[in-house]
C-alpha positions in Angstrom: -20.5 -3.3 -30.0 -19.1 -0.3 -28.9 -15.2 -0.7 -27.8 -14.4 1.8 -25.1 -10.3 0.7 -24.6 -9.8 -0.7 -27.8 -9.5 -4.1 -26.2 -11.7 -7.2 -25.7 -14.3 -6.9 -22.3 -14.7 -10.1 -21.0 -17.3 -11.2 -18.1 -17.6 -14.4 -16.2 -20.1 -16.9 -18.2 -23.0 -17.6 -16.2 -23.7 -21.3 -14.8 -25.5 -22.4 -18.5 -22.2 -21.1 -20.0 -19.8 -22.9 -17.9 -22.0 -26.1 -18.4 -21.3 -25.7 -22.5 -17.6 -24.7 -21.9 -16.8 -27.6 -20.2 -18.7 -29.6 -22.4 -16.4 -28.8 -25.2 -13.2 -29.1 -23.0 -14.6 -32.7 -22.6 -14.5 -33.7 -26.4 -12.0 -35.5 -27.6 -12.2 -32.7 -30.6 -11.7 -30.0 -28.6 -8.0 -28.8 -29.4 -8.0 -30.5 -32.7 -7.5 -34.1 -31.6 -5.0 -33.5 -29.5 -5.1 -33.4 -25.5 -3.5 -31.8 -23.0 -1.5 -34.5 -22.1 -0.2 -34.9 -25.5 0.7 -31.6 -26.1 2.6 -31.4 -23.3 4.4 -34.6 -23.6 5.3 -33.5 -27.7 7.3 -30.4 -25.9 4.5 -28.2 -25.9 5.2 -27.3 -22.1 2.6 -26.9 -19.5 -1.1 -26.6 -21.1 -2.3 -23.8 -21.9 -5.2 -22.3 -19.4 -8.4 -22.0 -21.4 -10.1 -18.7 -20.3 -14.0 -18.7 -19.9 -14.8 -15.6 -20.6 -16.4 -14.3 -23.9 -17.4 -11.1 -25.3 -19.6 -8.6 -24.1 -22.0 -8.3 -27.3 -24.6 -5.2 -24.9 -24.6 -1.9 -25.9 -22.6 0.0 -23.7 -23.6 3.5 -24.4 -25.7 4.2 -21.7 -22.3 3.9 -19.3 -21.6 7.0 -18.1 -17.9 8.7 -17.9 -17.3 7.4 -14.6 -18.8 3.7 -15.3 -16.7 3.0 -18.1 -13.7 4.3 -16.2 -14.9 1.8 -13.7 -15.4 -1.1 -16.2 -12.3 -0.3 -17.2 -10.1 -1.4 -14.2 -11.9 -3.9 -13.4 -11.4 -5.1 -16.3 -7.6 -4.4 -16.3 -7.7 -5.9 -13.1 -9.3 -9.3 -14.0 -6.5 -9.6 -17.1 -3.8 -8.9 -14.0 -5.5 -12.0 -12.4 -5.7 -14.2 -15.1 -2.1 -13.8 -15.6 -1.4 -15.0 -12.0 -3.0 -17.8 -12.6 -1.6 -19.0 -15.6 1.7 -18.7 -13.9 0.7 -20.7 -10.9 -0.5 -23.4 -13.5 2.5 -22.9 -15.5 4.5 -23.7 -12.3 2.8 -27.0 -12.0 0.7 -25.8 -9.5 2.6 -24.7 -6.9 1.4 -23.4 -3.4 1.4 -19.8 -3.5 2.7 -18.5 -0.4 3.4 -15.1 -0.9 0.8 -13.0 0.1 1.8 -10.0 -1.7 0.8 -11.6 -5.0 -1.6 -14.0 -3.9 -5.1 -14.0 -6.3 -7.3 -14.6 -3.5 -6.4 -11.1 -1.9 -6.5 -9.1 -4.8 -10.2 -11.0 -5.5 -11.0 -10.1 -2.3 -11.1 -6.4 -3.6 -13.9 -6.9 -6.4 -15.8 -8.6 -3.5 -19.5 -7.3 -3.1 -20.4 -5.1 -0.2 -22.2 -6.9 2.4 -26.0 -5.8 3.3 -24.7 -4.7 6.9 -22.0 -2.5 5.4 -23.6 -0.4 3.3 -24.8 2.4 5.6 -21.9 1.7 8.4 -19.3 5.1 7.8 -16.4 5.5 10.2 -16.0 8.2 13.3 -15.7 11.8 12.1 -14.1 12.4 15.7 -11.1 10.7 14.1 -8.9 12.6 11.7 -5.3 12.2 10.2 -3.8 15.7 10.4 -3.1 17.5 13.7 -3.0 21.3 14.3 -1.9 23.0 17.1 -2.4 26.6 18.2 0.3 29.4 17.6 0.7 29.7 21.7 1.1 26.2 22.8 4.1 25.2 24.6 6.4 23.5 23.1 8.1 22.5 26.5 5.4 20.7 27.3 6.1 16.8 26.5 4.3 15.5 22.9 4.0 11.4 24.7 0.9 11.7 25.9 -0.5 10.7 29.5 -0.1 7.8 31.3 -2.6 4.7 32.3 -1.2 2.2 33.8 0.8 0.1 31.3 -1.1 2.4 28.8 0.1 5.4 27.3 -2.2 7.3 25.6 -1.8 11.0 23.6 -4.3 12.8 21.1 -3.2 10.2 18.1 -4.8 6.8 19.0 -4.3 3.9 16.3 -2.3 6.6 13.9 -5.7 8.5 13.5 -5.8 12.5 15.8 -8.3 12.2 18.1 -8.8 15.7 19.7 -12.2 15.5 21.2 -11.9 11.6 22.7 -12.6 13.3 26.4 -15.7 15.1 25.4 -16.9 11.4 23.7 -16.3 9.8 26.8 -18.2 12.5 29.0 -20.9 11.4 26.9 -20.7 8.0 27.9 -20.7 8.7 31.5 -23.6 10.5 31.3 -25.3 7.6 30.0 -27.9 5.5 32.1 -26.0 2.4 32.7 -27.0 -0.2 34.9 -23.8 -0.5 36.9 -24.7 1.4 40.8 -23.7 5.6 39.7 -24.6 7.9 42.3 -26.2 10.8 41.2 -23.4 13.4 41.9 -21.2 10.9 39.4 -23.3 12.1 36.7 -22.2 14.9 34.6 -25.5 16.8 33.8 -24.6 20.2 31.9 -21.9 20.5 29.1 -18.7 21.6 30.6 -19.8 20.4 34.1 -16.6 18.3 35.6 -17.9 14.8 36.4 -16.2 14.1 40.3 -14.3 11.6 41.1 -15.0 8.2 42.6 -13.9 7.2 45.8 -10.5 6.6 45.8 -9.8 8.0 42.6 -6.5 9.6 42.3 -6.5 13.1 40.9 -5.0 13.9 37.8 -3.9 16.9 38.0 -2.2 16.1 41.5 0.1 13.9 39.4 2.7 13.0 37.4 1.1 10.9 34.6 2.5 13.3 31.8 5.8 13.0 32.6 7.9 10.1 30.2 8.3 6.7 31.9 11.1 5.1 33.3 12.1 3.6 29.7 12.1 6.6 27.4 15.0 7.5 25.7 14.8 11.2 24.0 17.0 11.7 21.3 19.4 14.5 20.3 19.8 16.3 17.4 23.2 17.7 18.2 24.7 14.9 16.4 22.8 15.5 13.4 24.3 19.4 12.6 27.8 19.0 14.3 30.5 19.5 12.1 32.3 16.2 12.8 34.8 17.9 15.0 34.6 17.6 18.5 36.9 17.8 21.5 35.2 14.8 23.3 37.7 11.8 23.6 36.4 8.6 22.7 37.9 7.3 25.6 35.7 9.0 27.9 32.6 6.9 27.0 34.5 3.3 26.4 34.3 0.6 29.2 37.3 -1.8 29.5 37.3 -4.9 26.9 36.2 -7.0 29.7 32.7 -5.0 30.1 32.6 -4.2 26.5 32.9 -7.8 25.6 30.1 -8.6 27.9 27.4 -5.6 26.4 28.0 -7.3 23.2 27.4 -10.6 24.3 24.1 -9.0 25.9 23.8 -7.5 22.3 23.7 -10.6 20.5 21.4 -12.9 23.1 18.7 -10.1 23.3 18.5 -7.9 20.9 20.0 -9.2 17.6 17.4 -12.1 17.6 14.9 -9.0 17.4 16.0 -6.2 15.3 19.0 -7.5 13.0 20.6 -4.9 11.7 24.3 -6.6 11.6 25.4 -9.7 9.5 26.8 -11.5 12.7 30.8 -13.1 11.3 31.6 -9.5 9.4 30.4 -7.3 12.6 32.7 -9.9 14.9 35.5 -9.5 12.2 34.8 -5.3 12.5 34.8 -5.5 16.1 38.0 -7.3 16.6 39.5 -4.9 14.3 38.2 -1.7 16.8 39.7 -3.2 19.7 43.0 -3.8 17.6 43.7 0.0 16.9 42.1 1.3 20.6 45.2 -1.5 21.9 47.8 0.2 19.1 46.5 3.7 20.3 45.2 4.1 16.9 41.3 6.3 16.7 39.0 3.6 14.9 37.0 5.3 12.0 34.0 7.0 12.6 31.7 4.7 11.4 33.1 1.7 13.3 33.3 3.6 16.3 29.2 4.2 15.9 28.2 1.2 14.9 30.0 -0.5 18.0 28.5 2.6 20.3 25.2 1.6 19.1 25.4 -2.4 19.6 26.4 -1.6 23.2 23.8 1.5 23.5 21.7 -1.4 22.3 23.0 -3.8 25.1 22.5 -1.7 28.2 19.0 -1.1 27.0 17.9 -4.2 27.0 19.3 -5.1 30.5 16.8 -4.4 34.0 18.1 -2.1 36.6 18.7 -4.7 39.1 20.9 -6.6 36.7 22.9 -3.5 35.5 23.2 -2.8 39.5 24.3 -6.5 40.0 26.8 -6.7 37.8 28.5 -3.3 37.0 27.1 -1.4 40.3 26.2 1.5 38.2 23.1 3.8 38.0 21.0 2.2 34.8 20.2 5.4 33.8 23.7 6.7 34.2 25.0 4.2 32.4 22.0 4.2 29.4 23.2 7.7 28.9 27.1 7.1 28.9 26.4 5.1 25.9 23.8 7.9 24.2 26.2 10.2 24.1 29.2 7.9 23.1 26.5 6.6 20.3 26.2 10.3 19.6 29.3 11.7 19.4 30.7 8.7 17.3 27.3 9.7 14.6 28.5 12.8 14.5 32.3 11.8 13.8 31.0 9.8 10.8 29.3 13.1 9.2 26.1 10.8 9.4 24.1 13.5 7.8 25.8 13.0 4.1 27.2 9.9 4.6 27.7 7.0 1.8 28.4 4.6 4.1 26.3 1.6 4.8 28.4 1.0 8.4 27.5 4.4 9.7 23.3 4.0 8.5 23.3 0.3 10.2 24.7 2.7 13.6 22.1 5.8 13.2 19.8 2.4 12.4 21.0 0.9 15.8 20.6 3.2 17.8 17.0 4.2 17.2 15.6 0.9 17.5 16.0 0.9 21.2 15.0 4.7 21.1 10.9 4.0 19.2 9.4 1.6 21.3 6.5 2.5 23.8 7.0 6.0 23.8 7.9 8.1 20.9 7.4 12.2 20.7 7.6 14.2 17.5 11.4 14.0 17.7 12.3 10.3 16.8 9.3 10.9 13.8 11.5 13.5 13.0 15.2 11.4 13.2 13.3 8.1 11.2 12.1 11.0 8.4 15.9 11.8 8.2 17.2 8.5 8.6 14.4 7.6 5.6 16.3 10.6 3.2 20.0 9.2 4.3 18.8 5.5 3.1 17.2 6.6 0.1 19.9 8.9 -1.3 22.0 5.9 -0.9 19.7 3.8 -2.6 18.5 1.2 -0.6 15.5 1.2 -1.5 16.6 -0.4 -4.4 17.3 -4.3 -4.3 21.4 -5.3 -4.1 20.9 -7.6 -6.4 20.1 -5.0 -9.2 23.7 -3.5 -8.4 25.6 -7.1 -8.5 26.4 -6.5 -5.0 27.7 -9.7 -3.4 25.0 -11.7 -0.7 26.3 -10.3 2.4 26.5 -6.7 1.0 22.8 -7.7 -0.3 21.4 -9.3 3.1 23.2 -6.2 5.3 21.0 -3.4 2.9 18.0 -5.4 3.1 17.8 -5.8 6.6 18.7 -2.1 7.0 16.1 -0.7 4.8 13.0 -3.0 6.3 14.4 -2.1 10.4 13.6 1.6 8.7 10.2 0.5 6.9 9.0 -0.6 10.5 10.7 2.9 12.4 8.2 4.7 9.4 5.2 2.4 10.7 5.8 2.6 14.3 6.6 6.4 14.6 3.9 7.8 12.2 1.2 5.6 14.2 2.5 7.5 17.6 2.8 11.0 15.4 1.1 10.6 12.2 0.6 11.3 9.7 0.6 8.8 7.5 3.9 6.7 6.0 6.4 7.8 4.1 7.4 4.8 2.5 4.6 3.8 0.0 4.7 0.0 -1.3 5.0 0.4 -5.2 8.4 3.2 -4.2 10.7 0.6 -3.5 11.9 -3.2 -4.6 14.0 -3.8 -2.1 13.3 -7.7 -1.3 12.8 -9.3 2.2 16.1 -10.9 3.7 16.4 -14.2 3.2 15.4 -17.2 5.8 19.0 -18.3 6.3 21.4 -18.4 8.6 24.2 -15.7 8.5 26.6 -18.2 8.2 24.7 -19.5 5.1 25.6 -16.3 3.4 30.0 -16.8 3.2 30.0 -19.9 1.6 31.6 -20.8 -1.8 28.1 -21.4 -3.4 25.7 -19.3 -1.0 21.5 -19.8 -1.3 19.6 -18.2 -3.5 16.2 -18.8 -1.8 15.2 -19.0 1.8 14.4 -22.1 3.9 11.7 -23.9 5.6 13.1 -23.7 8.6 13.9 -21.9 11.6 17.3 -20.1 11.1 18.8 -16.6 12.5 16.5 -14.6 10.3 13.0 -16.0 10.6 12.1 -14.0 13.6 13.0 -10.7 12.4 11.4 -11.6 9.1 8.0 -12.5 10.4 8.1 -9.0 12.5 9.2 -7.1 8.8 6.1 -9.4 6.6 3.7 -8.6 9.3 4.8 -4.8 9.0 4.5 -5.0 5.9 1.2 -5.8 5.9 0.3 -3.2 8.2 1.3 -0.9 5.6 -1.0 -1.9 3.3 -3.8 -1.6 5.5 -2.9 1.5 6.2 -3.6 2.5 2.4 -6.5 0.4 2.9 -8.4 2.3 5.1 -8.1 5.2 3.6 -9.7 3.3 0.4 -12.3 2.3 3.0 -13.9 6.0 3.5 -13.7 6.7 -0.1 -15.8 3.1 -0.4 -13.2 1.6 -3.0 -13.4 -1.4 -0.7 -15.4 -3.1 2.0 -14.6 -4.1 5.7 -15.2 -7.5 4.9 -12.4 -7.1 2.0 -9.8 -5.7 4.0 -10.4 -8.7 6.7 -10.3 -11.2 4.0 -6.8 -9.8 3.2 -5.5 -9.9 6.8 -7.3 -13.5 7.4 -5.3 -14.6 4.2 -2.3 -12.9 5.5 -2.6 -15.1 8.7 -2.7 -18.2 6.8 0.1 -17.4 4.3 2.1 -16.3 7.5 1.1 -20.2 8.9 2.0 -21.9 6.5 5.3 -20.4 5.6 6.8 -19.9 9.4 4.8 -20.7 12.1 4.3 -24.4 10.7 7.8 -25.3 12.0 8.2 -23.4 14.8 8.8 -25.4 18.4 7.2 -23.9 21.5 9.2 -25.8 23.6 12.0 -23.6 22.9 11.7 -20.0 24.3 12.9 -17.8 21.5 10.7 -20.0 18.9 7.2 -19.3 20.9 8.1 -15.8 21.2 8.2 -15.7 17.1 4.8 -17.6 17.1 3.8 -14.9 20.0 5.1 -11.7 17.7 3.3 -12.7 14.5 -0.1 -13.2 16.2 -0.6 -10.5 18.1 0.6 -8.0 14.9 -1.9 -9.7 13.3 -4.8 -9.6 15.7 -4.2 -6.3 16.1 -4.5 -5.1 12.8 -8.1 -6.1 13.7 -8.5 -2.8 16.1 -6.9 -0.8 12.8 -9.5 -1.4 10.6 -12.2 -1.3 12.7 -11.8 1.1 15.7 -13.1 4.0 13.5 -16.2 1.8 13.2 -16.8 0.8 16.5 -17.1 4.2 17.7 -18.8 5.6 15.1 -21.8 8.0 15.8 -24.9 7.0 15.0 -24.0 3.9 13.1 -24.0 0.5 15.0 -21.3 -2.1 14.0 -22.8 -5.3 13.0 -22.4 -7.9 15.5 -20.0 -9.8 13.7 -17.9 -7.4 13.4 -18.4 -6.4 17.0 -17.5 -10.0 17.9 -14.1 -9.8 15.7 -13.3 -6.9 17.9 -14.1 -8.4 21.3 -12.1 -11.8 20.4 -9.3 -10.7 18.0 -8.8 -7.9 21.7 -9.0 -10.5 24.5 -6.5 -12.7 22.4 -4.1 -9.9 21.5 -4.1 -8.6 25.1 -3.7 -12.3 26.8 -0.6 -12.6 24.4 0.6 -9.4 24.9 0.6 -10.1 28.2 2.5 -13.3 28.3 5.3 -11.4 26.2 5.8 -9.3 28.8 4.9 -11.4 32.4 7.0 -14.5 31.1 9.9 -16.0 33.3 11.4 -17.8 29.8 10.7 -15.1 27.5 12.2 -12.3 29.9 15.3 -11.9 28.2 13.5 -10.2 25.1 10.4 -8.3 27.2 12.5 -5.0 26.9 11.1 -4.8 23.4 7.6 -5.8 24.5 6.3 -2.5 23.9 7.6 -1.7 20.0 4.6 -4.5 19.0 1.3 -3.2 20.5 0.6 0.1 23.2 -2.6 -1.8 24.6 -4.6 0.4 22.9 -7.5 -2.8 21.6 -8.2 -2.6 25.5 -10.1 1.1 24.9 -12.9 -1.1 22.9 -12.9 -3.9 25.3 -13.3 -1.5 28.0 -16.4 0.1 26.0 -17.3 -3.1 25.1 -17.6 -3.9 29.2 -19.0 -0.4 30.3 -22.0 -1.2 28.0 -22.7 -4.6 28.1 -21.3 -5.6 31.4 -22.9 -9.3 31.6 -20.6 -9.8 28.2 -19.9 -13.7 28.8 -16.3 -13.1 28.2 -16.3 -10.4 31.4 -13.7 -12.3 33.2 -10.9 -12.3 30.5 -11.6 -8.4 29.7 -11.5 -7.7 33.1 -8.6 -10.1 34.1 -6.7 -8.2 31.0 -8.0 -4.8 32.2 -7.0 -5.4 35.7 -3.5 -6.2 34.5 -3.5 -2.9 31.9 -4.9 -0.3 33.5 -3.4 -1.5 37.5 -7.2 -1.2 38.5 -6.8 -0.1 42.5 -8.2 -3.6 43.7 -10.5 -1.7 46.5 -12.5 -0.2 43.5 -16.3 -2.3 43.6 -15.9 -4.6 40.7 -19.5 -2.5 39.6 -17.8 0.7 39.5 -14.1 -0.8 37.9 -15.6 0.2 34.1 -16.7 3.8 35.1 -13.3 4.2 37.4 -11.1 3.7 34.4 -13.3 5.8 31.6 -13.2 8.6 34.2 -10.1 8.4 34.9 -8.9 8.2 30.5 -11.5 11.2 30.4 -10.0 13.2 32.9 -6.4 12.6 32.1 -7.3 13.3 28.6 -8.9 16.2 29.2 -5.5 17.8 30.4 -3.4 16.7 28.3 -5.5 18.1 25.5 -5.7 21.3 27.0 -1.9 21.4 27.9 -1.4 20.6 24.0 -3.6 23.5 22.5 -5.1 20.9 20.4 -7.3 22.7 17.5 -10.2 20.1 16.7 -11.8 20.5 12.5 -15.0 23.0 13.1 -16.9 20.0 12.1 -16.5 17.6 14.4 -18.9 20.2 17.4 -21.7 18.6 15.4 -20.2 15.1 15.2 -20.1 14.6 19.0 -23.1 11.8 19.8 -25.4 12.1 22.3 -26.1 9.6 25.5 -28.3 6.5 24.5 -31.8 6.7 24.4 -31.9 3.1 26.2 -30.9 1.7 29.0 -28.6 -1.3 28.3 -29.8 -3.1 30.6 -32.8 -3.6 29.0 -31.2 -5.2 26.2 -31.2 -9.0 26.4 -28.0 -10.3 27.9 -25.8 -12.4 25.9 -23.9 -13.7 29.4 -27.4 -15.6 29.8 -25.9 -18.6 27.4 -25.1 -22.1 29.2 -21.5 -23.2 30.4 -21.3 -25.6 27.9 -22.1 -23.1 24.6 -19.7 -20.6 26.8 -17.3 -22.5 26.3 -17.4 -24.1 23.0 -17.6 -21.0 21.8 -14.0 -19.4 24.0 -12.1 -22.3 22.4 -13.0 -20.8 19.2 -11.6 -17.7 17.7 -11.0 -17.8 14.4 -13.8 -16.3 12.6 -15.0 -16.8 8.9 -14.4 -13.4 7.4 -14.6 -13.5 3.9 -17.7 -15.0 3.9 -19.4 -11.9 5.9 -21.1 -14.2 8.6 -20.8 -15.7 11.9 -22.8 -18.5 13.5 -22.6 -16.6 16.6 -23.2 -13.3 15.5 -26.9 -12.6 17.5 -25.0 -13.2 20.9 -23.1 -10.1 20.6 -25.9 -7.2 21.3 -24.1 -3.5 19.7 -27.1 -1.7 21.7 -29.4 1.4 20.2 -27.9 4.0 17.9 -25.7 7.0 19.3 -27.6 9.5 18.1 -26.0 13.3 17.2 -26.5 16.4 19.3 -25.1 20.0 18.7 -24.3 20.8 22.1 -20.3 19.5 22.7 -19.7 18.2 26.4 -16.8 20.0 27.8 -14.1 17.7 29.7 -13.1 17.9 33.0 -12.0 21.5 34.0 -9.2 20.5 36.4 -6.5 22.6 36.4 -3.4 22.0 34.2 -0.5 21.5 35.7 2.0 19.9 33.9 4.8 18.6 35.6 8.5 19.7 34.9 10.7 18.1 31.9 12.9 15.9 32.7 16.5 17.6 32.6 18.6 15.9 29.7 22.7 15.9 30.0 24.1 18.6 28.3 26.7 17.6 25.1 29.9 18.8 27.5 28.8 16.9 30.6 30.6 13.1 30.9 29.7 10.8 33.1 31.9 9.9 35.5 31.4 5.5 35.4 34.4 4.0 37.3 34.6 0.4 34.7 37.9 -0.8 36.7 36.0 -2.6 39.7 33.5 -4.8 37.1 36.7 -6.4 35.3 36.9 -10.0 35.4 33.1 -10.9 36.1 32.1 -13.4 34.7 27.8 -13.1 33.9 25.7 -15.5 32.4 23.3 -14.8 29.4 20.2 -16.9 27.7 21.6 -19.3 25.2 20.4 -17.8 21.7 18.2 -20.9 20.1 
């Protein structure tokens, strides 16, 4: 036999072989008269695992090149595998609960392609790089445009997107069954498609200005010299105020995005108020991290309550405390700073910053933040360093709040992560409480139970996660690994994530459902990550059980989305509704319901919809599906122009052409009785790994987009872009009279 690595190949035997292996495990003579048992009893330790594999004795010189490289990791692979398994053995068989070394994922990547697979190839149309012509305006906001509770831009799902408008043209030129008139009907490329009663028109608008909740950054902060004029004064409320942001700190954003190891920051911030009462300046670094905890706090309040209680403009006051945030950074030389106080402020104070909307600056502020981190070294483990537990908790927590800033910005910016899995060991926090950490003998493991850490740390595992599907769809178009893997690994993710939190949470207690609420719906949507490319894909129709993960894993996603948001008792912590999901799974349900509009799960989508989109309720419910796609189209269609967006010269050929059926000639799956519509709502857990679906038939994809060379234009509305909102210059102060809100006493939600 011809050895190509110098080291044994070994296969799995066959059924006969397995039969005669554990035939001999059986004899009493099989390991020389002595059993398992025995040998562990005599000292021997756990038994060892007997391996069924055995030689390859075929010729293997027909392989070529690439096939033995091929045979080779696998085979690599396998060895990596049996090794895990020895050790779970070895541990007595334990439970394995950490999914990042679980053997059933990593199997999952050796799994055979399914039939249905094989000739499915996702959207050219979507692309990770961006390019931008040499005249755009740079004025001109990067956010994107505005949809109701939507907001979309040229990067949907972290992929660019630059020719969505002209794919959408396409499918309102489709013959649908819903009532179209016929001057609704685009019928030459570049032709604009008019509105629909009652439409609102874009360009009449201001749908790409920011929202009411974005928060734009400065970089002044990040080149000053350290030395400013600016008192510190000028941007501090009375103790009485500032005792009351923390408080709002602690109940509603700490329980979200811990960044602070609760006893030292109270031990820190007693000491600020100490010198600011001596007439002593607090160092720089304690006067930004306790800028950013009350940046943090007035963030998370509603204009009616700031109003209420302090009688001030929200907006005034949000950017009292940017600039005090800001001016504190730049007294702390954040930009070479060694200091783990003044990275946990810069840390703060973007985390109310990238939520729902995020432009190209805070991508560019988490980059640096990303350098400052790593040329201090956290991306190293504490525990490497002999760094004491709090020291150790305070750096982990700091580095993951920056792993999810990397996620979250480069999925609104692209283009891809920064932080790559095998670059760092910095370990998860551990599941304790931060009181947990000062005592004489502190843990050394984390707890089954709920304690201060356990919702943060099911928002940094899940993020986590996302991460590695992130590398794993690029693995998908090079075909190193099916669909039906990569939902194996987030089904298996699920369960690991069940079993190690969600199986002792208590829904009966607010900020416990809101952790059960959190981890599902970044679950679910990792769902529309892996597949979106796929379910738009010309001319290659998703398999319905795919299709039906899609339409399920969205409606469930959305519905909790929702309640995150629309919920009297989780209120206090809907401020950071947005930093989970952007509503972007309701694109497919909406295709999903402009095609097959008898879908029997019409009323969620469109109960969801209604809610997402604020569908005008005079709109015909017929008409609802075209009214929004027209309206995306449209909207789209300007804000690509106003961008200068520069599409790949491939994609002209790549856009698809209408279908050559009517849908409505395809048998309707809403045809099903109440009782089978219902057994099969209360179910929506699918079996992934096995690559089938009871239900699969019911879900009709509909006939193949085919390709055409001719690209539909979008609308040819004019651009108008509305003016930028006018930020505070660095020498303005707000003038905030604190005197009149001494004394007040407010009520917050009790922290569970």
């Amino acid at each position: 036999m011809i050895n190509i690595t110098g080291k044994p190949l070994r296969f799995v035997p066959d059924a006969t072989s397995q039969a005669k292996l554990a035939s001999e495990n059986r004899s009493p003579n099989a390991h020389s008269g002595s059993s398992p048992s025995s040998a562990a009893a005599g000292g021997g330790g756990a038994p060892r695992v007997r391996r069924r594999n055995r030689m390859i004795t075929s010729c293997l010189e027909s392989l070529d090149s690439a096939s033995q490289l091929k045979l080779t990791e696998i085979k690599e692979k396998m060895g990596s595998l049996e090794r895990v398994l020895e050790q779970d053995v070895a541990k007595g068989g334990a439970k394995q609960t950490n999914w990042k070394s679980n053997a059933d994922a990593d199997l999952l990547d050796f799994a055979p392609e399914p039939e249905d697979e094989k000739d499915l190839e996702p959207s050219p149309l979507a692309v990770s790089d961006a390019v931008y012509d040499d005249d755009a305006d740079d004025d001109v906001t990067d956010l994107g445009f505005q949809m109701g509770r939507m907001r979309l831009s040229d990067r949907i799902g972290g992929f660019f997107r630059p020719k969505m408008a002209e794919e959408l043209t396409v499918s309102l030129n489709e013959d649908k069954s819903d009532q179209t008139a016929p001057q609704e009907m685009s019928t030459s490329p570049g032709a604009p498609i008019p509105h629909l009663p009652g439409m609102q028109n874009p360009s009449h608008s201001g749908f790409l200005a920011p929202g009411p909740h974005y928060i734009a950054p400065s970089s002044s902060f990040l080149f000053s010299s350290g030395q400013t004029t600016v008192s510190l004064i000028d941007f501090l409320p009375s103790k009485v105020i500032s005792d009351r942001l923390l408080n709002q700190y602690w109940a509603c954003v700490h329980p979200l995005c811990r960044v602070v190891h609760r006893p030292s920051f109270l031990r820190r911030y007693s000491f600020f108020w100490e010198e600011i009462q001596t007439g002593l300046e607090p160092a720089g670094s304690l006067q930004a991290i306790v800028f950013a905890a009350l940046f943090s706090g007035v963030v998370s309040m509603s204009e009616d309550s700031i109003l209420m209680e302090f009688g001030a403009n929200r907006k005034d006051l949000v950017d009292n405390f940017q600039m005090g945030t800001e001016t504190a950074l730049a007294r702390a030389n954040v930009i070479r700073t060694t200091k783990i106080e003044t990275l946990q402020a810069l840390v703060m104070y973007m985390i109310p910053l990238c939520r729902g909307e995020i432009s190209r600056s805070h991508s560019a502020l988490v980059g640096t933040a990303l350098r400052i981190a790593e040329c201090m070294g956290l991306h190293r483990d504490g525990t490497q360093y002999g760094l004491g537990p709090v020291e150790t908790h305070v750096r982990r927590l700091v580095w993951y709040q920056i792993c999810y800033l990397d996620i979250r910005t480069c999925e609104a910016q692209g283009p891809r992560p920064h932080i790559k899995a095998d670059e760092f060991d910095t370990q998860l926090p551990l599941n304790v409480d931060d009181v947990d950490l000062e005592r004489p003998q502190p843990p050394a493991s984390s707890e089954h139970r709920w304690t201060d850490m356990t919702i943060s740390l099911i928002r940094m595992e899940c993020n986590e996660i996302h991460r590695v599907v992130w590398v794993d769809r690029h693995r998908l178009e090079k075909k190193k690994i099916s669909l039906t893997a990569v939902l194996g690994k987030i089904e298996n993710f699920r369960k690991v994530m069940k079993e190690k939190y969600l199986s002792y949470l208590d829904d009966r207690i607010p900020l416990q459902h809101l952790g059960r609420l959190i981890c599902d719906v970044l679950c679910l949507r990792m769902h529309a990550m892996v597949l979106h490319r796929y379910h738009t894909s010309a001319g290659h129709i998703i398999p319905d059980r795919l299709r039906q993960i899609v339409i399920s894993s969205g409606i469930e996603c959305t519905e909790l989305a929702i309640e995150i948001e629309t919920s009297p008792a989780l209120k206090p912590w809907a401020w950071y509704a947005s930093a989970y999901q952007q509503y972007h799974f309701c694109l497919l349900l909406l295709l999903e319901i402009f095609y097959t509009p008898t879908l029997r799960e019409a009323d969620r989508i469109w109960a969801a919809l209604d809610y997402v989109f604020d569908i005008p309720p005079h709109i015909p419910k017929e008409q609802k599906a075209r009214w929004v796609v027209t309206q995306v189209r449209d909207k789209m269609g300007i804000y690509i122009s106003a961008r200068r967006v520069i599409p790949p010269a491939s994609m002209a050929e790549h856009i698809p052409g209408p279908r050559s059926n009517s849908i409505a000639s395809m048998p309707s799956p809403g045809s099903t009785s109440s009782a089978e519509k219902s057994s099969h709502e209360s179910s929506t857990s699918t079996n992934i790994a096995s690559g089938g679906l009871n239900d699969a038939n019911l879900f009709n994809s509909g006939p193949p987009r085919i390709k055409v060379e001719p690209a539909y234009a979008a609308s040819q509305n004019p651009v108008i872009v509305p003016t930028a909102v006018e930020s505070m210059k660095d020498d303005q102060m707000i003038d905030i009279d604190w005197v009149f809100t001494n004394g007040i006493s407010c009520s917050l939600p009790t922290q569970m």
